[in-house]
VEXVEXKE-305928 format. One line per 4 residues: number of its first residue (from 1); their letters; for each residue x, y, z of C-alpha. Coordinates in nm, 4 decimals. Layout:
<recs>
NUM> A> X/Y/Z  ...
</recs>
This chain:
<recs>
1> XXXX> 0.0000/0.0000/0.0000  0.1175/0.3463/-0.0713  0.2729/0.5842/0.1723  0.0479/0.8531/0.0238
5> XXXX> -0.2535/0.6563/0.0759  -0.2342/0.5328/0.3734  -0.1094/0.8705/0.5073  -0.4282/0.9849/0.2993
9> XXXX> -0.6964/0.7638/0.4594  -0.5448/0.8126/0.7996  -0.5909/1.1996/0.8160  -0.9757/1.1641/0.6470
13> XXXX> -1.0781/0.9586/0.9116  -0.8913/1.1630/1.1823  -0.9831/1.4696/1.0851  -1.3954/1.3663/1.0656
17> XXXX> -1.3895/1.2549/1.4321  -1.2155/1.5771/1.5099  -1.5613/1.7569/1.3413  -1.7485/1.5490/1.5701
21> XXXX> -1.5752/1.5624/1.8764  -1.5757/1.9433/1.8383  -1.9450/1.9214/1.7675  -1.9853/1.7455/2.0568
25> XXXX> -1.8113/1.9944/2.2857  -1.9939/2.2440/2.1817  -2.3514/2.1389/2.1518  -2.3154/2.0121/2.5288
29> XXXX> -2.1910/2.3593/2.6675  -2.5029/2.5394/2.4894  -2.7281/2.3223/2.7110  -2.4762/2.3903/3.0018
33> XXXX> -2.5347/2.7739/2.9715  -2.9213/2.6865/3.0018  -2.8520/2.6241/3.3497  -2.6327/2.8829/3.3431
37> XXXX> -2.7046/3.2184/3.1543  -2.5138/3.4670/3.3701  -2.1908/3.2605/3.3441  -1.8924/3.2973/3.0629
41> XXXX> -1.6704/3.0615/3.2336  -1.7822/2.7658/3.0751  -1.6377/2.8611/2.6844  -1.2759/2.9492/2.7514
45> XXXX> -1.2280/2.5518/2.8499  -1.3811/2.4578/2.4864  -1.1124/2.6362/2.3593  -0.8385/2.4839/2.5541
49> XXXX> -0.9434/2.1154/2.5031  -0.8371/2.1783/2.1578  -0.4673/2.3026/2.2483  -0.5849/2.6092/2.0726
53> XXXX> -0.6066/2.9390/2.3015  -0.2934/3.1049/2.2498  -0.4220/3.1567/1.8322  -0.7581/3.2155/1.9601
57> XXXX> -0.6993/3.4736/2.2347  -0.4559/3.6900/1.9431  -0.7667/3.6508/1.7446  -1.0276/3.7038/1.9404
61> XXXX> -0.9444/3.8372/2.3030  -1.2083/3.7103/2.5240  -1.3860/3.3773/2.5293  -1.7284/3.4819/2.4749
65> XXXX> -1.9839/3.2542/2.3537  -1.9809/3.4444/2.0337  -1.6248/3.4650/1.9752  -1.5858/3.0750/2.0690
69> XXXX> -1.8603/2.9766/1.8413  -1.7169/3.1275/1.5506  -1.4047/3.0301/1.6481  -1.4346/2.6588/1.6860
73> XXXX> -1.7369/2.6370/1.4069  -1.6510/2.8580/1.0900  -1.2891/2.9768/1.0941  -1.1117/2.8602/0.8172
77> XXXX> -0.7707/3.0133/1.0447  -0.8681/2.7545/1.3082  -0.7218/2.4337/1.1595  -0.9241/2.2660/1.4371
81> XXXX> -1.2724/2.3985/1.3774  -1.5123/2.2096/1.2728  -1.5066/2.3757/0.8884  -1.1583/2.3637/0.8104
85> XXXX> -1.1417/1.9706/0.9491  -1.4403/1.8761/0.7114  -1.2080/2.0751/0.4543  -0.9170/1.8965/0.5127
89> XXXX> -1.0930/1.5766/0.5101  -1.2886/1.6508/0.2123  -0.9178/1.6766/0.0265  -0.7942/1.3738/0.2125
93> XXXX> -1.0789/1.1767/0.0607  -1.0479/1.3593/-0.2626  -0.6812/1.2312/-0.3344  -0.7841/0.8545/-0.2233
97> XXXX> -1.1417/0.7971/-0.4483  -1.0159/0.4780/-0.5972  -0.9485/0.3233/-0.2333  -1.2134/0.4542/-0.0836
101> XXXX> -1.6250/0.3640/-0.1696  -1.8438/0.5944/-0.3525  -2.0388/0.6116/-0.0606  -1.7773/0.7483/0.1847
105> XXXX> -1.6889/1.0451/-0.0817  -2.0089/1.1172/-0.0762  -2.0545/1.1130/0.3070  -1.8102/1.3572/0.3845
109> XXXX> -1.8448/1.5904/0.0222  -2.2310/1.6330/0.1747  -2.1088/1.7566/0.5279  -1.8482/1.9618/0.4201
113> XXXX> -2.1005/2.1093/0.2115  -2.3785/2.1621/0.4649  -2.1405/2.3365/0.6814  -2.0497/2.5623/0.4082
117> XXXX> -2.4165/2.6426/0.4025  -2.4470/2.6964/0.7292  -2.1274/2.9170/0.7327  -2.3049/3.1122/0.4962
121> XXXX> -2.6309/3.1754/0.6491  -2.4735/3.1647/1.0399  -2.7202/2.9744/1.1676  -2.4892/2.7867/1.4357
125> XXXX> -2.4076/3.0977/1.5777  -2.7375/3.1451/1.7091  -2.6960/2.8273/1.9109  -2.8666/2.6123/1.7005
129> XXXX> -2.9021/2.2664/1.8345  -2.9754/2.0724/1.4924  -2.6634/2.1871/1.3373  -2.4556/2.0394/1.5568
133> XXXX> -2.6444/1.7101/1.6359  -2.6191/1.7193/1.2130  -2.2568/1.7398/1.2267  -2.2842/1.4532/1.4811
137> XXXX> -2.4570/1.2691/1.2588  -2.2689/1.2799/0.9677  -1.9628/1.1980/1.0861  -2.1314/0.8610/1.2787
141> XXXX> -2.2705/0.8058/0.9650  -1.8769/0.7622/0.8012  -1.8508/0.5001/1.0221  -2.1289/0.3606/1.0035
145> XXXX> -2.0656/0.3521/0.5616  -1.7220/0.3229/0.6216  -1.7901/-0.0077/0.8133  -2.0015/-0.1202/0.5935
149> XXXX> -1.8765/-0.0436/0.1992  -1.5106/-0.0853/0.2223  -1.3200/-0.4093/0.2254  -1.1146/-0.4251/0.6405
153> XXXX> -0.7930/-0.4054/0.4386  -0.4819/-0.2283/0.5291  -0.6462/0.1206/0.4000  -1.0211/0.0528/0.6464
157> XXXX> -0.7478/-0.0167/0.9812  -0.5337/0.2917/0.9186  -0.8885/0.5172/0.9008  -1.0382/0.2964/1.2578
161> XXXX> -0.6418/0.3501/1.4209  -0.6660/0.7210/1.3288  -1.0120/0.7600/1.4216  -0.9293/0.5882/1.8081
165> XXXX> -0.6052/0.7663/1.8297  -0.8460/1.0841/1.7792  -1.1200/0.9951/2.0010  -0.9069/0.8048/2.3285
169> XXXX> -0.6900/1.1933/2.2827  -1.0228/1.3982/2.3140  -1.1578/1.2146/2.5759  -0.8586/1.2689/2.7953
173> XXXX> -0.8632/1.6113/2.7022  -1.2261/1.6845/2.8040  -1.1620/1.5159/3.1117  -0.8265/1.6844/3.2444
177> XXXX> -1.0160/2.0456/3.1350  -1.2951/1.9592/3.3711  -1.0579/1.8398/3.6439  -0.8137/2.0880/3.5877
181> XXXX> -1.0088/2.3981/3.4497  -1.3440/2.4291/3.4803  -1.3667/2.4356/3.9075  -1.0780/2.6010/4.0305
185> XXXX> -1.2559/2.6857/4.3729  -1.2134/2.3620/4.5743  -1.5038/2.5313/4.7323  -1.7471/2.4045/4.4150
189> XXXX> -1.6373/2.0354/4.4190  -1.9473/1.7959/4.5449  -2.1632/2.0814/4.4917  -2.4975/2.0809/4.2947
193> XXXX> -2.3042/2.2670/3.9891  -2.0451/2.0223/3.9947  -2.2660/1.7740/3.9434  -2.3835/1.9027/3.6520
197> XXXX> -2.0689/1.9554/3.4717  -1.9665/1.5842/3.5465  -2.2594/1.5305/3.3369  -2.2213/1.7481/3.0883
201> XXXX> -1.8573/1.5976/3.0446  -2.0606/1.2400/3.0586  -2.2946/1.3910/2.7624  -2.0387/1.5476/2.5578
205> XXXX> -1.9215/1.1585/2.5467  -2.2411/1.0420/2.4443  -2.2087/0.8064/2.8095  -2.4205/0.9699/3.0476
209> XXXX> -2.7117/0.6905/3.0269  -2.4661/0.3746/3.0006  -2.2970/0.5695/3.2747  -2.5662/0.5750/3.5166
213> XXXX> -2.6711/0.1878/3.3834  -2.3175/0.0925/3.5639  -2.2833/0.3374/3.8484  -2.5992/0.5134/3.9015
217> XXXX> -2.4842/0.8238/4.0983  -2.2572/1.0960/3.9610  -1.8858/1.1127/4.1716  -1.5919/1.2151/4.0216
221> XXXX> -1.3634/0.9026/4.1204  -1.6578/0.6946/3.9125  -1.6625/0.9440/3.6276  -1.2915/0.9186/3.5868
225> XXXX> -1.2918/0.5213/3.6136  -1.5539/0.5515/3.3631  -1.4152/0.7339/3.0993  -1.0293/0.6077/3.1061
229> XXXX> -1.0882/0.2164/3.2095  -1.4163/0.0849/3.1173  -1.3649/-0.2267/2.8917  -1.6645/-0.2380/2.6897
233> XXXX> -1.8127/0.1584/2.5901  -1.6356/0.2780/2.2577  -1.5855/0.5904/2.3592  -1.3361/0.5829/2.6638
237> XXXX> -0.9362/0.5744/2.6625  -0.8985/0.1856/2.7417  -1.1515/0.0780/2.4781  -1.0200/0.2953/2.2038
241> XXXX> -0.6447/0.2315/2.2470  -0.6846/-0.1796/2.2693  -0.9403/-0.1511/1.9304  -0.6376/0.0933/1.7892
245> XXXX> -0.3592/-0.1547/1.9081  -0.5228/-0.4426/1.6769  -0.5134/-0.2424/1.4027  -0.1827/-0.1583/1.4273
249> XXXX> -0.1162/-0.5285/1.4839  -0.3504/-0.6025/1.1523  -0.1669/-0.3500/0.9757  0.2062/-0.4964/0.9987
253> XXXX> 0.0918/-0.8103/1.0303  0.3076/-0.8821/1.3991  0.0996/-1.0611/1.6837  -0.0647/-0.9484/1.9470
257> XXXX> 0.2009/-0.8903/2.2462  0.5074/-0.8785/2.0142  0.6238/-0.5582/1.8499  0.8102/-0.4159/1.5099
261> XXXX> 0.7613/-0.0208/1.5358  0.7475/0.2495/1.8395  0.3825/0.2630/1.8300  0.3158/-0.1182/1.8221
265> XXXX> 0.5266/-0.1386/2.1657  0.4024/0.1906/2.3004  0.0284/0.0802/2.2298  0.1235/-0.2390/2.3818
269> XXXX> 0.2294/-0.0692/2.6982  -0.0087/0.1607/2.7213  -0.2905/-0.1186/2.7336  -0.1068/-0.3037/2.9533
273> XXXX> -0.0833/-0.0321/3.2091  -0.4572/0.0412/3.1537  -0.5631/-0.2913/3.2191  -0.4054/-0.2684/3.5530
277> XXXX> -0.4677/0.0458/3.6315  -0.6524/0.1713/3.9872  -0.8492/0.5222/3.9978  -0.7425/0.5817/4.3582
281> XXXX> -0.3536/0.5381/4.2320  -0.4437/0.7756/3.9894  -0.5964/1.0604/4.1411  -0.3443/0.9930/4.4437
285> XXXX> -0.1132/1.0786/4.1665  -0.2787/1.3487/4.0152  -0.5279/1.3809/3.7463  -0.4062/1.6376/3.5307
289> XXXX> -0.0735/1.4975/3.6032  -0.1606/1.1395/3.4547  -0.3379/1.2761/3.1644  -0.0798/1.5076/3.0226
293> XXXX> 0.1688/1.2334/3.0476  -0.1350/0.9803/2.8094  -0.1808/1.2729/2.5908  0.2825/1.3069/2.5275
297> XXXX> 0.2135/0.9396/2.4688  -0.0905/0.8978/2.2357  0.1705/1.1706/2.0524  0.4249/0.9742/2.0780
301> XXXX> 0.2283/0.6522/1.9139  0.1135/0.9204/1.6534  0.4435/1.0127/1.5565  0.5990/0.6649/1.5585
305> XXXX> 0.2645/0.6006/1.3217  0.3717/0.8508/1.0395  0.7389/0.7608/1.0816  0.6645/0.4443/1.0240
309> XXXX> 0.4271/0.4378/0.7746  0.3970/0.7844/0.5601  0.7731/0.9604/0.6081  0.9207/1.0008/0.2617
313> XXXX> 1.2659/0.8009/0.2790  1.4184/0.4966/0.4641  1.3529/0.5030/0.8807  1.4962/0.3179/1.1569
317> XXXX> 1.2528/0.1762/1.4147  1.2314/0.3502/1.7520  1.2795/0.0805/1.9610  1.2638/0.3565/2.2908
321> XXXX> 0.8801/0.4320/2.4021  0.9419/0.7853/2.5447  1.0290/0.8603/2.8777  1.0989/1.1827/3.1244
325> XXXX> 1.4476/1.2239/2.9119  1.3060/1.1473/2.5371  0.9806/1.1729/2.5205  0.9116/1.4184/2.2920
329> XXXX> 0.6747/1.7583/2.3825  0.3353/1.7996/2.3340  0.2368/1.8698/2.0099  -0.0324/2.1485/1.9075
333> XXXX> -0.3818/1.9889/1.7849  -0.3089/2.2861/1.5122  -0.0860/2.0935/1.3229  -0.2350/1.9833/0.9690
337> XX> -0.1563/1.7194/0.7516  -0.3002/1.6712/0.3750
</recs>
């Protein structure tokens, strides 16, 4: 399979969760500022889950609802937003139509163009709940036709690795800004608003009925367990990184527990870890503490991914996971890849 392709398919399929996830975000805080109109605090965090707010306060200055709206919805500056990441994948699946199905171009040429639409007639910026859900939609719909109308070759387990990679990194991100962010008064923890912005961050995962199913009452220890360990809903860190891990293994073709690249043994270590893992040894630890050090290593398996696979020119394998001494800092979300 071709470098260009794969690198191709990969970025589609990353950049349409990234739509969706920002959709998501920002459809839940809309309903948040039902419950509470007088308040602004709630839009700078939106913001900062996508690694953006140093480009967005030279922009825009202060996180109003307005500004953040347009920010994270229609600027075509904002690689992150949810236009320019329907762009980008748009191109992506452009350059790829003879690997890809019909169906799947035409998925993602119809929400790129509804947004456009909406761009022009600003309808999200008046807070409107179906364009969002519609973004929502479409991009569960790619799935859904991705799933179902392309052979689960090489090309179908780069798009489902990129789109976990993607989704386990958001969720961690929407978790540390409500740990980290959102309630800096250790007066507000265990209150009634606290309650409702653990589930709003439940919500914005789509998990706030299976959540209550499992644990029934809201606490942040559960909240946390729930969205970084639990085995079984697609949307948490554990779940997404062991689906990624065995595409990555499907990919080179290496078995399950063995390893021929820096992701494959990263990936592998990271599951490993999360299988074990304890919530108490982890907020003992420190949440935002544990989260930025998953986030430098979903980076890590991301760049060991492209080395790998897309990088023009021979490679050597990175047989070193990264550690305090090499593993390598943070990347932006703002970097773009066609």
């Amino acid at each position: 399979m071709l470098s260009r392709v794969a690198d191709a398919v990969y970025w589609m399929s990353r950049y349409v969760e990234r739509a969706e996830n920002v959709a998501r975000f920002v459809d839940v805080n809309l309903h948040l500022a039902l419950d509470f109109p007088e308040g602004g605090e709630q839009w700078a965090p939106l913001v900062a889950t996508t690694g953006d707010h140093e480009t967005f306060k030279k922009k825009y200055g202060e996180a109003t609802r307005d500004n953040v709206l347009e920010f994270l919805t229609f600027d075509r500056e904002s690689p992150n937003s949810i236009i320019s990441c329907l762009a980008l994948a748009r191109e992506n699946a452009r350059t790829v139509r003879e690997i890809i199905s019909s169906e799947m171009w035409e998925n993602v040429n119809s929400a790129y163009l509804m947004v456009m639409e909406a761009a022009r007639s600003r309808v999200a910026l008046e807070g409107s709940h179906d364009f969002y859900t519609a973004v929502k939609q479409a991009s569960q719909l790619f799935v859904g036709v991705t799933y179902l109308t392309m052979s689960h070759n090489e090309a179908w387990h780069f798009g489902r690795l990129a789109r976990l990679l993607e989704r386990a990194d958001k969720t961690s991100r929407i978790l540390d800004v409500k740990y980290f962010l959102l309630l800096p008064q250790p007066s507000d923890v265990g209150t009634a608003i606290d309650i409702v912005h653990w589930a709003a961050l439940l919500r914005s995962a789509s998990g706030f009925e299976f959540y209550r199913k499992k644990h029934h009452a809201i606490t942040p220890q559960k909240v946390v367990e729930f969205l970084l360990l639990d085995r079984k809903f697609p949307r948490t860190v554990r779940y997404c990184l062991s689906k990624g891990e065995r595409s990555l293994h499907a990919i080179t073709g290496a078995a399950i527990g063995t390893w021929t690249n820096g992701a494959e043994r990263e990936l592998g270590r990271m599951n490993a870890e999360l299988s074990y893992a304890d919530t108490n040894e982890i907020l003992a630890r420190g949440l935002h503490e544990y989260i930025d050090d998953l986030q430098q290593r979903l980076n890590y398996v991301s760049k060991s991914v492209h080395d790998t696979f897309f990088a023009m020119g021979p490679h050597d394998i990175d047989p070193d996971p990264p550690n305090e001494e090499n593993r390598p800092s943070l990347a932006p979300l703002s970097a773009t890849r066609l």
